[in-house]
PyMOL commands that place a pseudoatom at each C-alpha (Angstrom):
pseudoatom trace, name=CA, resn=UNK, resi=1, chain=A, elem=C, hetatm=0, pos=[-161.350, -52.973, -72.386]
pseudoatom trace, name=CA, resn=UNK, resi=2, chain=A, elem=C, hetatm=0, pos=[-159.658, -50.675, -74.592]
pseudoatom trace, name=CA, resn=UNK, resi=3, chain=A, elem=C, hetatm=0, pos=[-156.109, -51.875, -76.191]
pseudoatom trace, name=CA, resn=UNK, resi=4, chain=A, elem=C, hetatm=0, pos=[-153.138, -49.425, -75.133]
pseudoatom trace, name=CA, resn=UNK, resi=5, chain=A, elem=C, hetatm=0, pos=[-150.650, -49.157, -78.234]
pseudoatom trace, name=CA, resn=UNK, resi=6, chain=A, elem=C, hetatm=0, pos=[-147.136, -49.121, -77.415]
pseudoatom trace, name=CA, resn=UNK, resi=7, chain=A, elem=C, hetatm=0, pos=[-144.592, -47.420, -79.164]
pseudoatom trace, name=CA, resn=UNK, resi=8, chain=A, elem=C, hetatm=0, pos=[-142.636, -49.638, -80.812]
pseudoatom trace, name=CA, resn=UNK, resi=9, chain=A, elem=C, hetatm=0, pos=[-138.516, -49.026, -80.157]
pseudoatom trace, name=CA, resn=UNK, resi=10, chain=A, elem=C, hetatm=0, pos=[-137.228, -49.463, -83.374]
pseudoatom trace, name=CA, resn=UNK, resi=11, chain=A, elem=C, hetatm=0, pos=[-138.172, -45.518, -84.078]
pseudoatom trace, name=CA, resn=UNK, resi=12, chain=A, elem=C, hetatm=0, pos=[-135.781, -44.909, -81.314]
pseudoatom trace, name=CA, resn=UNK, resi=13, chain=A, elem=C, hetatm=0, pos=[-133.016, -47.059, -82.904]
pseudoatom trace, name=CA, resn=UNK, resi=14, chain=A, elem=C, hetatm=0, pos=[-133.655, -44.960, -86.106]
pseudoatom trace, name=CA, resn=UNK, resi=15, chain=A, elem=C, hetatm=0, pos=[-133.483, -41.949, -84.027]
pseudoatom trace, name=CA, resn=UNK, resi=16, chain=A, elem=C, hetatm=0, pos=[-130.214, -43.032, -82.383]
pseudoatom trace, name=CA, resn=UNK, resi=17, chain=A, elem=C, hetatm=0, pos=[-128.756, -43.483, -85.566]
pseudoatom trace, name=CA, resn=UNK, resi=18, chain=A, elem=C, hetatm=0, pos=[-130.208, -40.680, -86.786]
pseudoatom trace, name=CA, resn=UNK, resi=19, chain=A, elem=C, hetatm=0, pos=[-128.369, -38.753, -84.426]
pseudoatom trace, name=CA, resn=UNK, resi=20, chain=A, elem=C, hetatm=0, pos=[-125.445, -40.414, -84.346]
pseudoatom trace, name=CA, resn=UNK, resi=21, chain=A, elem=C, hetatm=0, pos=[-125.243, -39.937, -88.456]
pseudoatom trace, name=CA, resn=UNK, resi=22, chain=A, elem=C, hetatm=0, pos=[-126.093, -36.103, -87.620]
pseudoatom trace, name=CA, resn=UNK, resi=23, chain=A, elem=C, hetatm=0, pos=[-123.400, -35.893, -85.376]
pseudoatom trace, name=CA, resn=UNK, resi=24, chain=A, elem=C, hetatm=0, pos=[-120.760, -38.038, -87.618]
pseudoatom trace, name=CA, resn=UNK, resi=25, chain=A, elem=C, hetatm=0, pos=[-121.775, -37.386, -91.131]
pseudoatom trace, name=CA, resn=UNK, resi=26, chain=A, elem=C, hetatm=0, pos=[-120.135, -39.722, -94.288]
pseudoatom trace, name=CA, resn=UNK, resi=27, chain=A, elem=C, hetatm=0, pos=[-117.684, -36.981, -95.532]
pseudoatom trace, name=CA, resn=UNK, resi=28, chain=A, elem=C, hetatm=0, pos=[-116.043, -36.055, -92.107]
pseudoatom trace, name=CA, resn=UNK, resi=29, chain=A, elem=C, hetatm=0, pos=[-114.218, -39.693, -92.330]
pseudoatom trace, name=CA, resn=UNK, resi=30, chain=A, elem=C, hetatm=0, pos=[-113.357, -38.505, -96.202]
pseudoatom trace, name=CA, resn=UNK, resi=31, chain=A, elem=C, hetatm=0, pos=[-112.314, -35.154, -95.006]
pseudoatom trace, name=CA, resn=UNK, resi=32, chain=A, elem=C, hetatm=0, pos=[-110.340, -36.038, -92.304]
pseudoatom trace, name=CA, resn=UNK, resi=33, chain=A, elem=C, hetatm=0, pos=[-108.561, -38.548, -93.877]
pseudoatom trace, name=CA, resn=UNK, resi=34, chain=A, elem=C, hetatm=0, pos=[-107.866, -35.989, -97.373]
pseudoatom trace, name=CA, resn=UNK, resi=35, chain=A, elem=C, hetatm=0, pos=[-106.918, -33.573, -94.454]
pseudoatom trace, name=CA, resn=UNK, resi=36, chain=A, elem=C, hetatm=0, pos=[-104.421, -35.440, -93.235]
pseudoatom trace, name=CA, resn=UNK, resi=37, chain=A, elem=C, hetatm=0, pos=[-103.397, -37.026, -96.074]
pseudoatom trace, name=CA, resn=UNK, resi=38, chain=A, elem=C, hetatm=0, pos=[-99.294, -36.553, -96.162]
pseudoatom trace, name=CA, resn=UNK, resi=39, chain=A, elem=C, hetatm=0, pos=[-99.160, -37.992, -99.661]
pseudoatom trace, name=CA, resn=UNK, resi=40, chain=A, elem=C, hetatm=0, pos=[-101.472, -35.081, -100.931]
pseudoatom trace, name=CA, resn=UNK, resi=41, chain=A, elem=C, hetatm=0, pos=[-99.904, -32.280, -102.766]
pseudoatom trace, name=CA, resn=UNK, resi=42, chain=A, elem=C, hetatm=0, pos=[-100.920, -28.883, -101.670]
pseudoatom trace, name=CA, resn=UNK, resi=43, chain=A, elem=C, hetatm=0, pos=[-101.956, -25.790, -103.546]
pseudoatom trace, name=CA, resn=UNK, resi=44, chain=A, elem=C, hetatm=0, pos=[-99.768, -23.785, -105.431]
pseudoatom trace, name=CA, resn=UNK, resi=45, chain=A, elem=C, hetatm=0, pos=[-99.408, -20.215, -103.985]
pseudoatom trace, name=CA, resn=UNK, resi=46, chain=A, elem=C, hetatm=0, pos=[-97.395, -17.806, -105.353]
pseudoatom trace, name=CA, resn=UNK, resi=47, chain=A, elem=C, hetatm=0, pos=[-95.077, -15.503, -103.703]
pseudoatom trace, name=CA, resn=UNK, resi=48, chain=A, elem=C, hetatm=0, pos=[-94.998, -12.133, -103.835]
pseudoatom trace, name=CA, resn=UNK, resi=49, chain=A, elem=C, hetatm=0, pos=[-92.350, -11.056, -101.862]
pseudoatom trace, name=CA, resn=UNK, resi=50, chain=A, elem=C, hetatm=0, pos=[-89.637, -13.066, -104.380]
pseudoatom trace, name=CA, resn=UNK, resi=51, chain=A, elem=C, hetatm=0, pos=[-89.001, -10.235, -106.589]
pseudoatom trace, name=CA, resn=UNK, resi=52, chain=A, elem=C, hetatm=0, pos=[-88.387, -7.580, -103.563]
pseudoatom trace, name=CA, resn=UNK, resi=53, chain=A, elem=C, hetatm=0, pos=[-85.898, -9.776, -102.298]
pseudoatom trace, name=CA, resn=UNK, resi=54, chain=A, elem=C, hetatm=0, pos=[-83.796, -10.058, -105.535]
pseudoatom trace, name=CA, resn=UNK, resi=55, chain=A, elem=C, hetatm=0, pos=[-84.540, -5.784, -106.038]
pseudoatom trace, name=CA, resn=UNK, resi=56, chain=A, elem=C, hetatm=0, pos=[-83.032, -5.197, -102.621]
pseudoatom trace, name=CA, resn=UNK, resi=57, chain=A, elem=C, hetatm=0, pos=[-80.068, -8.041, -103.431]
pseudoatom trace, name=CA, resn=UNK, resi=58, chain=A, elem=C, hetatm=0, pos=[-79.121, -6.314, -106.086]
pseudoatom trace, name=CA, resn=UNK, resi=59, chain=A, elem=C, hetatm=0, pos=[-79.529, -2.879, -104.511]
pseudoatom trace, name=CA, resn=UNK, resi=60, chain=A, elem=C, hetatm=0, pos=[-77.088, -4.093, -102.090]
pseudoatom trace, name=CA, resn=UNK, resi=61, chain=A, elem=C, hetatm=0, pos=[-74.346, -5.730, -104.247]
pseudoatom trace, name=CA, resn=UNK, resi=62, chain=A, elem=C, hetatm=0, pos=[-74.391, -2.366, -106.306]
pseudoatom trace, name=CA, resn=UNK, resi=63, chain=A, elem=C, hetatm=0, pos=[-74.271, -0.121, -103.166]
pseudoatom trace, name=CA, resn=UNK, resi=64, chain=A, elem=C, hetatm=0, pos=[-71.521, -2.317, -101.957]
pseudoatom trace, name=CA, resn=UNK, resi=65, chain=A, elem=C, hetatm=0, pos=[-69.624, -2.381, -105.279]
pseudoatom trace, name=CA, resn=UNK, resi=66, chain=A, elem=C, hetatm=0, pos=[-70.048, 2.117, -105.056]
pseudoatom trace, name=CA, resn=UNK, resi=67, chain=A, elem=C, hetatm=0, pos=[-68.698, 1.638, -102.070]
pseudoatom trace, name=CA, resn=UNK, resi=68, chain=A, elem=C, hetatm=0, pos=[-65.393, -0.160, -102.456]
pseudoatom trace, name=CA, resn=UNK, resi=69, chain=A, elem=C, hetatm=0, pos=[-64.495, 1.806, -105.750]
pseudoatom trace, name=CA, resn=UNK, resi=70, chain=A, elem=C, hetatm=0, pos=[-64.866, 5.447, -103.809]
pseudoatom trace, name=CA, resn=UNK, resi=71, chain=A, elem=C, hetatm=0, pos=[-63.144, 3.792, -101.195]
pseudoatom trace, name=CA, resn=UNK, resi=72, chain=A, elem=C, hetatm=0, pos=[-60.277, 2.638, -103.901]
pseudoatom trace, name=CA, resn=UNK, resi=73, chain=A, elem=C, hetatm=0, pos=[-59.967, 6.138, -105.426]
pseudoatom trace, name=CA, resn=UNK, resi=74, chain=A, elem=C, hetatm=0, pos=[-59.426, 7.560, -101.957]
pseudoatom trace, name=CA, resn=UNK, resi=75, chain=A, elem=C, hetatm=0, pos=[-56.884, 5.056, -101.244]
pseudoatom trace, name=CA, resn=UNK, resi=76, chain=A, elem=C, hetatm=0, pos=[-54.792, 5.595, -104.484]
pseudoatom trace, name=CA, resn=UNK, resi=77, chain=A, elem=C, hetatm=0, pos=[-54.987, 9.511, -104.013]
pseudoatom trace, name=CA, resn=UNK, resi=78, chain=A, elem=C, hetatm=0, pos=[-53.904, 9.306, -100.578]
pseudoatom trace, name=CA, resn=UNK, resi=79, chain=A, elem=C, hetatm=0, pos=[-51.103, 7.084, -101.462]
pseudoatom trace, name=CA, resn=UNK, resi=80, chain=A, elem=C, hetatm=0, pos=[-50.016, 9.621, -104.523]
pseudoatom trace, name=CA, resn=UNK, resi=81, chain=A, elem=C, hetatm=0, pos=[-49.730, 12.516, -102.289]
pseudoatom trace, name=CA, resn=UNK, resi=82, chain=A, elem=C, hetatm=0, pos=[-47.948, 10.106, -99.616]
pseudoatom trace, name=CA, resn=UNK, resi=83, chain=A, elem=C, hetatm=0, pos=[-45.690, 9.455, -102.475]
pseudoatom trace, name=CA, resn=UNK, resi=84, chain=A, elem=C, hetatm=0, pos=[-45.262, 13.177, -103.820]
pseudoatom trace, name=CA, resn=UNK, resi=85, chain=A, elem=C, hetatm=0, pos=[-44.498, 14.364, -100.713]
pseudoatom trace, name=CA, resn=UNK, resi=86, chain=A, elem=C, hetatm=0, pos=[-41.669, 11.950, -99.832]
pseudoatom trace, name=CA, resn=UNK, resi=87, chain=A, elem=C, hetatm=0, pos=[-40.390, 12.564, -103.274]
pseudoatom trace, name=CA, resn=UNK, resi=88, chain=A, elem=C, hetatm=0, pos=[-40.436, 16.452, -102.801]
pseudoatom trace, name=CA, resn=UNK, resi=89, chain=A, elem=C, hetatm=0, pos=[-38.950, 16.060, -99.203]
pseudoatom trace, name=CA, resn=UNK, resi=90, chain=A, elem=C, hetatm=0, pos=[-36.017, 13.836, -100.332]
pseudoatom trace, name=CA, resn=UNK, resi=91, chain=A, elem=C, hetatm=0, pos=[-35.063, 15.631, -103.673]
pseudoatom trace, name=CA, resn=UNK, resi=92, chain=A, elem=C, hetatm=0, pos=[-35.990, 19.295, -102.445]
pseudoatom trace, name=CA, resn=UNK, resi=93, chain=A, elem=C, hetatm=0, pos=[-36.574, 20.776, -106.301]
pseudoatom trace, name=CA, resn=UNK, resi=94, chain=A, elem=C, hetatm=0, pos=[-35.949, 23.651, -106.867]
pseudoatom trace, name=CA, resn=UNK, resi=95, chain=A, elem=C, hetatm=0, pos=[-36.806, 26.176, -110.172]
pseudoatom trace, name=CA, resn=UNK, resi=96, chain=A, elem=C, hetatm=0, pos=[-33.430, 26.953, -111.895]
pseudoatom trace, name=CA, resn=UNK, resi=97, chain=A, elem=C, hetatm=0, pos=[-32.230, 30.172, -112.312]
pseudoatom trace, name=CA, resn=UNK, resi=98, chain=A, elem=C, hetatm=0, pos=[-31.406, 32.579, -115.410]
pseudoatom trace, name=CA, resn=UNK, resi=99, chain=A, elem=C, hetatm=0, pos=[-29.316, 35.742, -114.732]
pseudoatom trace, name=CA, resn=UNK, resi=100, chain=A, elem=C, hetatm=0, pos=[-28.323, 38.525, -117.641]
pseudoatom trace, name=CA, resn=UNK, resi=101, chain=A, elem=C, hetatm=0, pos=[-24.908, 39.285, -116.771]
pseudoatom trace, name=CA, resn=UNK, resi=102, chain=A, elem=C, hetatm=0, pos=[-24.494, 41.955, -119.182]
pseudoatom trace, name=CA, resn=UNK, resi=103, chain=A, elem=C, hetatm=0, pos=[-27.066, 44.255, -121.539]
pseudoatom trace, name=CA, resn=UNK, resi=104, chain=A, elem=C, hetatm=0, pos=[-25.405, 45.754, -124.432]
pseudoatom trace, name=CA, resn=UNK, resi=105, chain=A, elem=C, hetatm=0, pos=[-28.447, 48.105, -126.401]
pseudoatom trace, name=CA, resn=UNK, resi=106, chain=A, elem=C, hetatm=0, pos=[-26.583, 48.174, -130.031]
pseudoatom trace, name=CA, resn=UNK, resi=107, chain=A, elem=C, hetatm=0, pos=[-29.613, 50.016, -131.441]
pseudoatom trace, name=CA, resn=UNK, resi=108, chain=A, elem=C, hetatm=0, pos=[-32.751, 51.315, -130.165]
pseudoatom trace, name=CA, resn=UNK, resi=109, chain=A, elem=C, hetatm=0, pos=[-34.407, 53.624, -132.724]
pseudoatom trace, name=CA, resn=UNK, resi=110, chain=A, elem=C, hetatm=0, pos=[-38.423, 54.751, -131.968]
pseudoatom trace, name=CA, resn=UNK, resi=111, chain=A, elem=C, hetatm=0, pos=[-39.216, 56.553, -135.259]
pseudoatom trace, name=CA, resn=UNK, resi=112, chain=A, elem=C, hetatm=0, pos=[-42.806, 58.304, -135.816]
pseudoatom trace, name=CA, resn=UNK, resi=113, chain=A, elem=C, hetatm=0, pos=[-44.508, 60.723, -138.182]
pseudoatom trace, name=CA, resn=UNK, resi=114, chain=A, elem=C, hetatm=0, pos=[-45.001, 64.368, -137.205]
pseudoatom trace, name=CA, resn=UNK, resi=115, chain=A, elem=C, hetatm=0, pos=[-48.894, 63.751, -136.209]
pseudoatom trace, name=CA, resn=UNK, resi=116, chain=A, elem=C, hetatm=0, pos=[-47.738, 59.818, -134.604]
pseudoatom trace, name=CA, resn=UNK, resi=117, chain=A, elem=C, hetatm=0, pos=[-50.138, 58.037, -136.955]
pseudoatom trace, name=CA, resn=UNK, resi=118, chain=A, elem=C, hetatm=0, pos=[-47.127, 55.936, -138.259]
pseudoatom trace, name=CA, resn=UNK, resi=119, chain=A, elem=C, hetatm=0, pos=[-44.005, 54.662, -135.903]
pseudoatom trace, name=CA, resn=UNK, resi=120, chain=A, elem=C, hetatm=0, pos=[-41.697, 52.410, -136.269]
pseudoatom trace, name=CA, resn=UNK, resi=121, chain=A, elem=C, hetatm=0, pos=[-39.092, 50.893, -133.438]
pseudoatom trace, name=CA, resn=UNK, resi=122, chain=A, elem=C, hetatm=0, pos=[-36.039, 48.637, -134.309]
pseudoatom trace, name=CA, resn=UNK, resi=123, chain=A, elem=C, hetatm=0, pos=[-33.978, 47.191, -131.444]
pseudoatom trace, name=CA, resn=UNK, resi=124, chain=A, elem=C, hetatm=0, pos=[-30.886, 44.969, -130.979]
pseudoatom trace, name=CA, resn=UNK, resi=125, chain=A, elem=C, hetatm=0, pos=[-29.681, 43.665, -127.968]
pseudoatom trace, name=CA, resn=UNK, resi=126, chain=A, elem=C, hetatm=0, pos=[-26.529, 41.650, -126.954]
pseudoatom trace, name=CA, resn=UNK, resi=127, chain=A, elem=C, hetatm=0, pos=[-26.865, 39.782, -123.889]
pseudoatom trace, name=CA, resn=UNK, resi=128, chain=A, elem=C, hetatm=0, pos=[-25.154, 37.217, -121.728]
pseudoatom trace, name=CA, resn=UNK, resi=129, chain=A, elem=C, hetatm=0, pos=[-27.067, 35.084, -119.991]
pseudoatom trace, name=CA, resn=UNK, resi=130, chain=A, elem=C, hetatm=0, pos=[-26.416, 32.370, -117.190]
pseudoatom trace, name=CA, resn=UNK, resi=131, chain=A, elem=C, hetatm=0, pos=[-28.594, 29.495, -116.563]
pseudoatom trace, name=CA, resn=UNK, resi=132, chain=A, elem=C, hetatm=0, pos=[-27.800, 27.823, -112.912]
pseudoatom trace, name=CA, resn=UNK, resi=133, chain=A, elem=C, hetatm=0, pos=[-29.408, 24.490, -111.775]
pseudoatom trace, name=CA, resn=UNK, resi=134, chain=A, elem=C, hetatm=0, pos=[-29.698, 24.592, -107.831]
pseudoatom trace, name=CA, resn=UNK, resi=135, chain=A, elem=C, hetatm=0, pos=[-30.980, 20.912, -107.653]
pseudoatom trace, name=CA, resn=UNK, resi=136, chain=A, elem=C, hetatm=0, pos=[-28.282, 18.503, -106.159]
pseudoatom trace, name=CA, resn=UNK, resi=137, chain=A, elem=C, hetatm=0, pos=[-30.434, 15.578, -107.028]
pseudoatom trace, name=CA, resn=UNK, resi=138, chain=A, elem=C, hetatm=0, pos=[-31.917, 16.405, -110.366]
pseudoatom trace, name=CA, resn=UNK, resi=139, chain=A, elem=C, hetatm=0, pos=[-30.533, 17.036, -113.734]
pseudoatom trace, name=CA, resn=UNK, resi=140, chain=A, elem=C, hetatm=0, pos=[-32.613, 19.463, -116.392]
pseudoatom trace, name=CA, resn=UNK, resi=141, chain=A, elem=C, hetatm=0, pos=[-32.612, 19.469, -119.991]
pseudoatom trace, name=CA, resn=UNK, resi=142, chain=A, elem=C, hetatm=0, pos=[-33.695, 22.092, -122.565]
pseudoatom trace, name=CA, resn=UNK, resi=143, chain=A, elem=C, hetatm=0, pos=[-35.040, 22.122, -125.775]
pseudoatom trace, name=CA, resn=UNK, resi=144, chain=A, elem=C, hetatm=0, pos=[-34.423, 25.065, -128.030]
pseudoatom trace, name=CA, resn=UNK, resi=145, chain=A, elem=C, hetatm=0, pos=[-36.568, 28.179, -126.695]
pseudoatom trace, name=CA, resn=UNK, resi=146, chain=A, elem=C, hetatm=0, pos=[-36.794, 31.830, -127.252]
pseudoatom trace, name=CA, resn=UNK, resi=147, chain=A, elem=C, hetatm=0, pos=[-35.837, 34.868, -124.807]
pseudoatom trace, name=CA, resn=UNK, resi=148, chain=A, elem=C, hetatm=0, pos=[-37.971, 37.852, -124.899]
pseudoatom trace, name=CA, resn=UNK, resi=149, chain=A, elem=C, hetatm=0, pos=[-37.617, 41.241, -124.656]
pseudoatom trace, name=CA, resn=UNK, resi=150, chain=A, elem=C, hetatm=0, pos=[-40.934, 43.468, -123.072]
pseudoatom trace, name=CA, resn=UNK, resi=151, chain=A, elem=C, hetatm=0, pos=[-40.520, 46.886, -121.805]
pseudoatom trace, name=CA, resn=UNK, resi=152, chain=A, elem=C, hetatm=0, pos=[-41.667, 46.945, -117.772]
pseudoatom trace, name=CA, resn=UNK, resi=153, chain=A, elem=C, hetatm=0, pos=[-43.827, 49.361, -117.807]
pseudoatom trace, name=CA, resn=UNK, resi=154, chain=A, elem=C, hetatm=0, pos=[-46.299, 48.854, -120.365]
pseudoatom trace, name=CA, resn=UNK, resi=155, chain=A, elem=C, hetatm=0, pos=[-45.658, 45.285, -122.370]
pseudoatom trace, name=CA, resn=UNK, resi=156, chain=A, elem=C, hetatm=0, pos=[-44.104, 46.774, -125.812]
pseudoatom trace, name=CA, resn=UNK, resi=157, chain=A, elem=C, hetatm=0, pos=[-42.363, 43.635, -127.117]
pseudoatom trace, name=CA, resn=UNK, resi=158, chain=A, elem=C, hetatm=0, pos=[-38.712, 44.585, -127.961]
pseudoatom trace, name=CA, resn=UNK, resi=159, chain=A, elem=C, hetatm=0, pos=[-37.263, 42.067, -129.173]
pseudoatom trace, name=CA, resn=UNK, resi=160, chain=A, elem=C, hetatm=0, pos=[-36.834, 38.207, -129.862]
pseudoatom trace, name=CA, resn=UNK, resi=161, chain=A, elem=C, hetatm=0, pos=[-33.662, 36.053, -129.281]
pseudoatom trace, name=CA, resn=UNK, resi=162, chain=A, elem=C, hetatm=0, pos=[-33.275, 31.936, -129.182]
pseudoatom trace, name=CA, resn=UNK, resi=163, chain=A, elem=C, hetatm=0, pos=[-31.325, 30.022, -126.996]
pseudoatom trace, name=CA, resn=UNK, resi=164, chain=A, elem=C, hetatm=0, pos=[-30.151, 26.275, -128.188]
pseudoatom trace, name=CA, resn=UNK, resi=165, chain=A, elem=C, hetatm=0, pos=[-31.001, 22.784, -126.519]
pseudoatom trace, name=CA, resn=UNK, resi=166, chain=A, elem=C, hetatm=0, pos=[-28.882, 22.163, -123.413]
pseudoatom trace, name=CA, resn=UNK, resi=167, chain=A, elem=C, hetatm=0, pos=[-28.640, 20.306, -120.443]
pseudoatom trace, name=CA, resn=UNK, resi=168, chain=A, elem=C, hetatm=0, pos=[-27.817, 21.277, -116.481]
pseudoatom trace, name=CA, resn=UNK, resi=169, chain=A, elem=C, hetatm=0, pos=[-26.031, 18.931, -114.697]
pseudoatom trace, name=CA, resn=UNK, resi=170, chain=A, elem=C, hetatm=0, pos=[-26.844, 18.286, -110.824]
pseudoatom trace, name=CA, resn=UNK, resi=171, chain=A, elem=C, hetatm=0, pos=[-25.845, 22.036, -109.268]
pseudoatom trace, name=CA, resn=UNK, resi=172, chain=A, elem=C, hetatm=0, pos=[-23.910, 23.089, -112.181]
pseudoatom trace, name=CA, resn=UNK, resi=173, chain=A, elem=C, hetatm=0, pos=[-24.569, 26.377, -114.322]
pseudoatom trace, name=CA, resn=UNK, resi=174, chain=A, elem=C, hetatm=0, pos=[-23.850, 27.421, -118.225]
pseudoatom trace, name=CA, resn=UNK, resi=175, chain=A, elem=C, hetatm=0, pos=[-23.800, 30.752, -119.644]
pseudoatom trace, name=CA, resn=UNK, resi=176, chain=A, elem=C, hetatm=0, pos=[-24.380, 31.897, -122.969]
pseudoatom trace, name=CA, resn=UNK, resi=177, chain=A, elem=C, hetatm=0, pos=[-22.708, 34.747, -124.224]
pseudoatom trace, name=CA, resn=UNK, resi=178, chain=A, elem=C, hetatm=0, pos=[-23.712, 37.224, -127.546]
pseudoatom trace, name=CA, resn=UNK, resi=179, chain=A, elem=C, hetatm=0, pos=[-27.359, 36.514, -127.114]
pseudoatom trace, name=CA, resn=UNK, resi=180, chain=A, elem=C, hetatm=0, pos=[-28.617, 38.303, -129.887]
pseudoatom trace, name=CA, resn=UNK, resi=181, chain=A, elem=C, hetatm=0, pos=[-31.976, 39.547, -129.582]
pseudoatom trace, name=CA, resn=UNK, resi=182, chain=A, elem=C, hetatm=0, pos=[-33.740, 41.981, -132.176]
pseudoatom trace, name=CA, resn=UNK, resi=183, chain=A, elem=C, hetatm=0, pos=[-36.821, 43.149, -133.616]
pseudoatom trace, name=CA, resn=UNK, resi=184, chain=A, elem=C, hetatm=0, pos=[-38.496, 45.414, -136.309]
pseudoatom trace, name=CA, resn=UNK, resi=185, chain=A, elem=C, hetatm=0, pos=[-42.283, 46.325, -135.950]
pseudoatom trace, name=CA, resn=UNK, resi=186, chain=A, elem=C, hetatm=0, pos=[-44.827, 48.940, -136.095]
pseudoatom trace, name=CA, resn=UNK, resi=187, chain=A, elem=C, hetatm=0, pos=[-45.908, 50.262, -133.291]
pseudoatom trace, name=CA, resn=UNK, resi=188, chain=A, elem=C, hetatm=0, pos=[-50.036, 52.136, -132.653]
pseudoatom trace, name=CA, resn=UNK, resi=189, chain=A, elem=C, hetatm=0, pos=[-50.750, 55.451, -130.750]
pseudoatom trace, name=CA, resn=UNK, resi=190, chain=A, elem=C, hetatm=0, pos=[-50.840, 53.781, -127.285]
pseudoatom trace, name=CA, resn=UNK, resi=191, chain=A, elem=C, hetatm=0, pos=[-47.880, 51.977, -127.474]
pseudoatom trace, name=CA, resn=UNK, resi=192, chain=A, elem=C, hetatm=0, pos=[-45.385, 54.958, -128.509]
pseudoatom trace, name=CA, resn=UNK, resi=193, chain=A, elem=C, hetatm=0, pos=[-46.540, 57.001, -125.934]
pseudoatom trace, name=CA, resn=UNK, resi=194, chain=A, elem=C, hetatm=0, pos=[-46.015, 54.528, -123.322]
pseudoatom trace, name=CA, resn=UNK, resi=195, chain=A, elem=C, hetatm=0, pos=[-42.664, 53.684, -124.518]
pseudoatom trace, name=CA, resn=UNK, resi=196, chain=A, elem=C, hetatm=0, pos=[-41.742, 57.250, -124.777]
pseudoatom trace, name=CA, resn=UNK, resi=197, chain=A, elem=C, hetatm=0, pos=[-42.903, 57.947, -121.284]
pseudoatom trace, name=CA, resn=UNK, resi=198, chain=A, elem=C, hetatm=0, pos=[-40.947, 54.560, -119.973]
pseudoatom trace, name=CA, resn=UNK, resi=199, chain=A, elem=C, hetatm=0, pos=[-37.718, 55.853, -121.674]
pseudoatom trace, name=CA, resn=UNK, resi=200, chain=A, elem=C, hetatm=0, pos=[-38.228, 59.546, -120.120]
pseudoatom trace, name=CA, resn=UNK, resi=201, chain=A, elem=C, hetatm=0, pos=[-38.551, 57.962, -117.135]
pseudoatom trace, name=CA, resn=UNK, resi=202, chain=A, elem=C, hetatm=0, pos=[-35.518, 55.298, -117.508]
pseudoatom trace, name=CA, resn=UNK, resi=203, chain=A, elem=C, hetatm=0, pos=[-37.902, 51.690, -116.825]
pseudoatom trace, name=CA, resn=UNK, resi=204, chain=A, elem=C, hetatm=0, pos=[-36.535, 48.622, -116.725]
pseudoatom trace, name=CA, resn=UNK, resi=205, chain=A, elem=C, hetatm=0, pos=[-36.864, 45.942, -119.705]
pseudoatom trace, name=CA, resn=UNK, resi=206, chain=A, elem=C, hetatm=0, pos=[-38.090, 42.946, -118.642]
pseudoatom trace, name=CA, resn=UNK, resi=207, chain=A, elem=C, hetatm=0, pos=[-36.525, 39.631, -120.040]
pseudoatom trace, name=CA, resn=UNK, resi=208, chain=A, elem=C, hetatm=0, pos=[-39.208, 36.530, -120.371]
pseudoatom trace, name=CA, resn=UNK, resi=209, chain=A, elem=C, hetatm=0, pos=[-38.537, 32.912, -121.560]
pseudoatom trace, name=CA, resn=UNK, resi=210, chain=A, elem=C, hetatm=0, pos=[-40.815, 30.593, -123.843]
pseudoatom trace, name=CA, resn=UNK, resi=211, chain=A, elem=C, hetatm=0, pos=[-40.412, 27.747, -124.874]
for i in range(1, 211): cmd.bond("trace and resi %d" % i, "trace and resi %d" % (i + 1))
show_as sticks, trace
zoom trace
């Protein structure tokens, strides 16, 4: 008779731990537990999105900072024209008022050549003049200025003539009398025949102010 050879079970036991090793290997116990691990530190990672959110901070605190200064401005204008107008509606101003009373022409002498190349005009004027303040709440004071003379029609200057510093009480008027005003000067083509045809034709003269 023929021996029959048995396997002998110890191949299985390597096979079950075999398997069992397959299915649990060393370094899942290691990896689990450095997994896990709360005392590990993790990676470093930087973030990107840190600089966008300090560009749109600041993007904010400057719109915001636009914002309240327009909105400033707009408040202190309004508030100056609030202001103006109760000013204006409580004192009522009004321009003040200069009046020639009398015109006396002393000398008015247009001299010119025979072909007009040359002319020559001297004036003097005497004039009374009164200044009137209509303002009931506001007084006005004057520095020295000068009065004017202009023909209407055409703008010849006539004449000059100063008036003295002054002041104008609340509605109160002064008057100036023996306002002297003069003048000596050549005069071109243009302007003696428009002053020619303003005398023919009796215009106005025009009295101006500057100070």
């Amino acid at each position: 008779m023929s021996d029959k050879v048995f396997p002998s079970s110890k191949p299985a036991t390597n096979g079950t731990t075999a398997a069992a090793a397959a299915s649990n290997p060393p370094n899942a116990t290691a990896n689990k537990s450095h997994l896990y691990n709360p005392t590990s530190r993790p990676p470093y990672r930087p973030q990107p999105h840190t600089r966008r959110h300090r560009s749109r901070s600041g993007r904010n605190i400057c719109c915001c900072f636009c914002f309240w200064t327009i909105l400033t401005v707009l408040l202190l204008l309004l508030l100056a024209v609030i202001t103006g107008a109760a000013l204006y509606i409580l004192y009522k101003p009004h321009r003040p008022t200069f009046t020639i009373t009398s015109l006396r022409i002393h000398r008015l002498n247009l001299t010119a050549s025979a072909d007009s190349s040359v002319s020559h005009l001297s004036t003097l004027f005497n004039l009374t003049i009164i200044c009137n303040n209509p303002n009931s709440h506001l007084s006005l004071d004057y520095e020295p200025f000068t009065v004017s003379a202009i023909s209407d029609g055409n703008g010849v200057f006539l004449g000059n003539g100063s008036l003295p510093a002054f002041s104008l009480g609340k509605k109160n008027q002064t008057s100036f009398r023996n306002v002297v005003v003069s003048a000596s000067n050549d005069l071109d083509v243009d302007a003696l025949n428009s002053l020619r045809s303003d005398l023919k034709k009796k215009k106005r003269v025009q009295m101006d102010q500057s100070c």
